[in-house]
N, C-alpha and C positions, 0 to 999 in steps of 0.2 A: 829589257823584258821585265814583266813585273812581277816577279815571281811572290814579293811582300804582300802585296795586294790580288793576289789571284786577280834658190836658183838666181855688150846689148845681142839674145842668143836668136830671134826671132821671136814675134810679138805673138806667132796663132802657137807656139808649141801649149800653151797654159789654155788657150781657149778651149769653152765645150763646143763641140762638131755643131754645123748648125742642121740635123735631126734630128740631136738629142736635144740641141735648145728648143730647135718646135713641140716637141713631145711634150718637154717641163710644161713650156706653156700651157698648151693646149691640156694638162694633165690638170693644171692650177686650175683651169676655168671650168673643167669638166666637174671638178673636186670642192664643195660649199666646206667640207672637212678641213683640205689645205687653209681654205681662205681664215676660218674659224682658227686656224691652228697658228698660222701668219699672226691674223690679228691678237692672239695671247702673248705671243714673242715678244710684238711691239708693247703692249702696256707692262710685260717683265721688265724691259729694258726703259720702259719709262720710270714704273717704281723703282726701280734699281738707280735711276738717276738723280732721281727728286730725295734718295735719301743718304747718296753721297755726296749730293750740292747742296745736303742742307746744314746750316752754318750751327750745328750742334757742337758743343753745349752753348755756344749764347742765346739760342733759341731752345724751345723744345720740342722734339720731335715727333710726337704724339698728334699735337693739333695735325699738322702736315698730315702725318698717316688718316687720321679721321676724316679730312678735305680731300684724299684721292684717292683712297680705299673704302669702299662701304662697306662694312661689316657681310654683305651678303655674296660681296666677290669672294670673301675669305675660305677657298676650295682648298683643301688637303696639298691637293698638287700644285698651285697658285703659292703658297707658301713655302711650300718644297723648292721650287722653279727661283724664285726669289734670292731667298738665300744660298741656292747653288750660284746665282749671280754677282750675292756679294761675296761669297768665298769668290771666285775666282776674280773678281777684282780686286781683290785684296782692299775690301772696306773696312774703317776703324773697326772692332769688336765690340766696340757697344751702341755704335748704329744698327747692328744684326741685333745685339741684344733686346734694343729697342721694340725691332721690329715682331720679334719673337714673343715678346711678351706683349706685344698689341696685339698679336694675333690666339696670344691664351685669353685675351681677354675679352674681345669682342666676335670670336667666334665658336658659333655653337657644337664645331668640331671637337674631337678629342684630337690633339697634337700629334702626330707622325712621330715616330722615333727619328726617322732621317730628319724630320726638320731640327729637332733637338741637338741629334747628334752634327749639323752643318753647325750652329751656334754652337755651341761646343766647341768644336774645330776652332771657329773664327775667333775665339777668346782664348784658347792655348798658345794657339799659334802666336798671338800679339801677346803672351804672357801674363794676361787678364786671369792669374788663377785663384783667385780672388773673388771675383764674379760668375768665374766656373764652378767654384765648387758653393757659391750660393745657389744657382742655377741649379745643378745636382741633387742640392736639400732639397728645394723648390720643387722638384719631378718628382721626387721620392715621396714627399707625401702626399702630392697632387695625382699625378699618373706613372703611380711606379710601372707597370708595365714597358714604359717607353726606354725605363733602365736595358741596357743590353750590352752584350759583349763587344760590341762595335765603341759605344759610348766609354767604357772602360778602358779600353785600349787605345780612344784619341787621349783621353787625360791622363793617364800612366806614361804613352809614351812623352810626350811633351815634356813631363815632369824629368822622365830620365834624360829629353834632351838639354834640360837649361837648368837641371836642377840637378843635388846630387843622388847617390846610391840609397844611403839614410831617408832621405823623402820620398823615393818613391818607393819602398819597405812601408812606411807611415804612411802613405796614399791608398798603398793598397789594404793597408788595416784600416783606414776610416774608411772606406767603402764596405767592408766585410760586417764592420760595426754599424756603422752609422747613416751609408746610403743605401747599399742592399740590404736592407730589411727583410729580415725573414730567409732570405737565398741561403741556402748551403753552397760553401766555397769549395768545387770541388778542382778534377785537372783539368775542365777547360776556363776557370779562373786562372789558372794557377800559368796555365800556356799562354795565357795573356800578357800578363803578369810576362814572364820571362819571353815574348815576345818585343817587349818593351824594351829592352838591352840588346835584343838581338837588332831587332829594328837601327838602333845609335849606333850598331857595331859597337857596342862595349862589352867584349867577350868574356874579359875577366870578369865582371859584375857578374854576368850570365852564369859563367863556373859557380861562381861563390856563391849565386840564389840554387843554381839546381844540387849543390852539394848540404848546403842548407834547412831545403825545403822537399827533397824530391822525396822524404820517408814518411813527409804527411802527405803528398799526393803522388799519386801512383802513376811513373810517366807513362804515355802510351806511346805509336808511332810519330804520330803529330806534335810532341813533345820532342823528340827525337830529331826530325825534320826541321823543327825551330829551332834548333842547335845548331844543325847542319848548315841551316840557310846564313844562321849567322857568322860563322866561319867564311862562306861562301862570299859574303856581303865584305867582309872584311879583309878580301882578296886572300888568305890565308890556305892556298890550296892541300898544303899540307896536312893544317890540322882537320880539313874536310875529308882526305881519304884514313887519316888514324882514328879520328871519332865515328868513321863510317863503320871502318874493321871492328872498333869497338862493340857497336849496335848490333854487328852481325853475331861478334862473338856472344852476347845477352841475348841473345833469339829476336833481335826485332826483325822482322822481314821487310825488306825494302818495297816500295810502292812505287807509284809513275811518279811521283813528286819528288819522293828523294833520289829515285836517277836524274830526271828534270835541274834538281837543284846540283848534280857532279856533272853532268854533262858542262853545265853553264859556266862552273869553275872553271875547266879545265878551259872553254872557249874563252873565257874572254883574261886567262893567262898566254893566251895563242896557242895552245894545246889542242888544235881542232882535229889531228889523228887520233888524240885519247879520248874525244867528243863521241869520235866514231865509232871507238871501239866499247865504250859504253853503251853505246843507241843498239849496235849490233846483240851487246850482250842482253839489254833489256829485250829484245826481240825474245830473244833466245830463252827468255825465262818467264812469256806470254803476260809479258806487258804489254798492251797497244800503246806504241808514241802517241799522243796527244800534237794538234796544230800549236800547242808552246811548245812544245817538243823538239819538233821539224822548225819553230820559227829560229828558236835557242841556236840549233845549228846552220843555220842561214846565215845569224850573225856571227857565229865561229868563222865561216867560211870567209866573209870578209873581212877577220881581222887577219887573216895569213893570207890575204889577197888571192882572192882563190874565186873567181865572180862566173866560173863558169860551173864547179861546185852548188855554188849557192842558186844559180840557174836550177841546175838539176834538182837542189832539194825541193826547191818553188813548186817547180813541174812536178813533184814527186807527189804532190800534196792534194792534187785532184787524182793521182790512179790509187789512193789512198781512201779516197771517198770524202774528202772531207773539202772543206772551200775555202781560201784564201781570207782572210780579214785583213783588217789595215794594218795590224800587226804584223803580219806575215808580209804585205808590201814593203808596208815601212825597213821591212830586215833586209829585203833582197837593195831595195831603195840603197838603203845605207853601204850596201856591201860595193853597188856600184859607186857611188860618191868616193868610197874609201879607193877603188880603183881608177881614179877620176874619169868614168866614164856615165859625164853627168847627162849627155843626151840621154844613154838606156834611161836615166833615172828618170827627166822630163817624161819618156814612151811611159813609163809604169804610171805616171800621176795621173796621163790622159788615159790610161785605161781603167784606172779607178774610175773616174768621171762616166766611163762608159758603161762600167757595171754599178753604178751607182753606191761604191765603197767611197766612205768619205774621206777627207783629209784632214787630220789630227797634228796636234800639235806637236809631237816630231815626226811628220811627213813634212811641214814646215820647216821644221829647226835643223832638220838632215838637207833640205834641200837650198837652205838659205848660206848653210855653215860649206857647202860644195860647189856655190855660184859665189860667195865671196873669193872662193882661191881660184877660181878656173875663170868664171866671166866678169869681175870686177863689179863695179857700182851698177852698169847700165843691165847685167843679167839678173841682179838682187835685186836692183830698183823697180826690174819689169816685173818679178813674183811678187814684192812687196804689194805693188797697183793693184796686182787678182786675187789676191789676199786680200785688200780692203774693198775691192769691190764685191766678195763675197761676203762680209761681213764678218770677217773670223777674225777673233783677237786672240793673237797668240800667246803664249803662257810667259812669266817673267823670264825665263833665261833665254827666250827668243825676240823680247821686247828688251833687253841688256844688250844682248850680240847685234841688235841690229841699230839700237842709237850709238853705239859705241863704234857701230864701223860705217856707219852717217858722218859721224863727230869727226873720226882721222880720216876721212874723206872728203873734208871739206864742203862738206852736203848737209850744214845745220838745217837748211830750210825742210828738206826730207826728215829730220831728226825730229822738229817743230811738228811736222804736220801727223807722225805717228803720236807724239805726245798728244795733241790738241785728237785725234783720232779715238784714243782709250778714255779720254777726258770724256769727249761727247757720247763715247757707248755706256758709260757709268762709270768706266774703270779707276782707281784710283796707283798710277805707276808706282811702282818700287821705286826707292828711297836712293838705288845704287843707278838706276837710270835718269834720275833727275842729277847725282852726280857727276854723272860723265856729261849732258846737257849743260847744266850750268857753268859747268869749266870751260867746256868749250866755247858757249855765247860769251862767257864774262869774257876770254882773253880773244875773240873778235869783238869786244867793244859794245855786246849788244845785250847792253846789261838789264834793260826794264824788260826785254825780253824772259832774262834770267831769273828776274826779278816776280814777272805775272805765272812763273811756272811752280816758284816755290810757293807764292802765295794758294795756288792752287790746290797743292799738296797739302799746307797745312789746315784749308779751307776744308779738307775733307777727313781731319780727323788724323792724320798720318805725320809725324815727326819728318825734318828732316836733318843731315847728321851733322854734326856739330862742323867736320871738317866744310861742307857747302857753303853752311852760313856767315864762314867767317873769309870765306873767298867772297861770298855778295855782299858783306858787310865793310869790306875792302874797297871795292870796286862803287860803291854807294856812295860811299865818304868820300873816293878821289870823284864821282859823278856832279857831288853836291845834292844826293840824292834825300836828305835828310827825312822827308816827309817817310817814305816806301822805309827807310831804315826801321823809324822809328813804329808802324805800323807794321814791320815784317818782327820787332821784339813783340809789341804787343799779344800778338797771336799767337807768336812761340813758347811764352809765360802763360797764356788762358791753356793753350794745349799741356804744357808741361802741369800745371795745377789742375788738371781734369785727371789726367790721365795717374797725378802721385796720390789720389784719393784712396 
């Protein structure tokens, strides 16, 4: 649940019914909208392609942008669309960077805060803090507007993830100072700020800022709630119901969030009768559950196997008045996998498809991680197929879990064909799934194999880790493979000297 961020079994269970495939049809031909909407997709996933296969820095990536972007395609949402693309590719950070500043530059828009804040992202995240907070100046005095609490809290938190307690103290003063210009820092800097630690689960950090800091900003509930979550986050069920007692005792009054965030503790320690008897009591004290609320306990319900429960709450949730989301699937979904009763879970996916709720990326990862232990290769292998013939690229730890149980299955050619898969949609794979690939090809013998995937990798801006390379640098020298050796250093030295600038 997010509380941070507010499946050989039979081949038709995964198909759509064929009235709802006539409908789509017939909806797409009836619909010049769809087709217009179709055709943006394709030229996102086209840009998205042409600037992870482009062989930057040897080249530069400006001319390419200018050759397949005109300055006139450059729409707010076009840019937005993009770089959500390369985020979830996980593209170098200064190919986004790139892109970002071609598009301050040649379009006569004023920049999106989300597009800022996506580059952003893409540059913390790869630890580019360096050209984040040049980027930062860079907004600050160009469109400070686009500053916002969103943007503040990808770069704090980051810093607190890879960096220490002292920098991100110092972080948040040179924003106070130096990029938010002019802003009074008040408590919702401040809950940002101390979101930050709570987010890494660094709870002592979190104590020692809000005993610190909390006499210059005056906590409110949401301050509160960020504390609690943090504890929660930290599996710490304890110190969630003593700093709860606390809050009550200092007059905060609890809200649907901070039940929401004790309900979730107590579930996912298996405490799903404390689950209940919290939801009862928030009734009781005319709080309306929220659909996180009822989803929170669906997954309680299945972590104490309990799938007839988690039924019930499901069902509960339309006399409720409210409607099911893929959230709300995905939890009953999960609760049957956890009781291995993976058909119901297959009925749920098809009745998404019938109400036209989609299927997310742990609707995949629940349903791939339940057909690995109940129907082996030939039941993963058949959801993997409808998976890629719907065009959905799953997220890395569903792209790890599934080369990884390719690999000890003896099933590299299925391992290849998802790699060569994310390749062709832009994507550029995690670094931990080219690992598990490569070990496996090099000790079956099929090393140029190994060899055209790391190249790959480094082709698009992405490191890979020290331990791979000295397994293919291995496996090359007993090959006789000297050219590929000496050409897989080359690029790991242009990458390493880019990327230490």
């Amino acid at each position: 649940m997010l509380l941070l961020a507010r499946l050989k079994s039979g081949t038709n269970q995964f198909q759509t019914p064929q009235k709802l495939r006539c409908s789509l049809v017939a909806a797409a031909k009836l619909s010049g909208q769809c087709a217009s909407s179709v055709e943006t997709d394709i030229d996102i996933d086209r840009i998205t392609r042409i600037i992870n296969n482009h062989p930057y820095p040897d080249q530069p990536l400006q001319p390419a942008l200018v050759q397949n972007i005109p300055p006139r395609f450059l729409s707010t949402s076009f840019v937005e669309d993009v770089l959500g693309h390369l985020f979830g590719a996980h593209s170098n950070g200064l190919k986004a960077l790139e892109f970002f500043n071609y598009s301050l530059q040649h379009s006569q828009l004023c920049p999106s805060s989300d597009a800022f804040e996506k580059t952003l992202h893409i540059l913390t995240r790869m630890c580019y803090f360096d050209k984040a907070w040049e980027l930062m100046a860079r907004i600050s005095s160009m469109h400070p507007s686009l500053l916002t609490l969103k943007s503040m809290s990808i770069m704090l938190s980051k810093i607190a993830k890879f960096q220490s307690y002292e920098d991100v103290l110092a972080a948040f003063e040179k924003m106070e100072n130096d990029i938010f210009v002019g802003r009074k820092f008040g408590i919702d800097e401040f809950n940002v700020l101390l979101r930050a630690f709570c987010t890494q689960r660094q709870m002592k950090e979190a104590r020692s800022l809000f005993v610190k800091m909390h006499s210059r900003f005056s906590p409110n509930t949401k301050t509160m709630n960020i504390l609690l979550l943090g504890f929660k986050e930290a599996g710490d069920i304890t110190s969630v119901e003593l700093f709860y007692h606390e809050l009550a005792r200092r007059g905060f009054a609890a809200n649907n969030i901070t039940y929401n965030i004790r309900i979730d503790a107590y579930c996912k320690r298996g405490c799903f009768a404390d689950g209940l008897r919290l939801f009862e009591e928030m009734e009781r004290a005319n709080l309306s559950p929220s659909l996180e609320t009822i989803t929170t306990l669906i997954h309680g319900a299945g972590f104490v196997r309990n799938p007839i429960k988690a039924r019930q709450l499901f069902d509960e949730i339309h006399v409720r008045n409210m409607r099911p989301d893929t959230g709300a699937y995905n939890a009953l979904i999960s609760s049957l996998i956890r009781c291995k009763d993976v058909q119901s879970a297959v009925a749920l996916m098809n009745d998404m498809d019938e109400k036209h709720i989609k299927h997310d990326h742990m609707t995949y990862h629940t349903m791939f991680s339940g057909l690995m232990r109940t129907s082996g290769i030939y039941g993963t292998s058949d959801l993997y197929n409808k998976m890629v013939d719907r065009n959905f690229v799953p997220k890395t730890r569903t792209v790890v879990m599934l080369i990884k149980f390719f690999c000890e299955n003896q099933h590299l050619d299925l391992g290849l064909q998802l790699w060569g898969y994310l390749v062709e949609k832009g994507y550029c794979p995690h670094g931990h799934a080219l690992d598990l690939l490569l070990t496996a090809l090099c000790s079956h013998s099929r090393v140029v194999e190994a060899f055209e995937c790391s190249l790959q990798m480094l082709e698009r801006g992405r490191h890979m880790s020290e331990a791979s390379f000295l397994t293919l640098e291995n496996f090359l020298l007993q090959a006789g493979e000297m050219d590929k050796l000496s050409k897989l250093k080359q690029m790991r030295q242009k990458l390493h000297n880019l990327l230490a600038r």
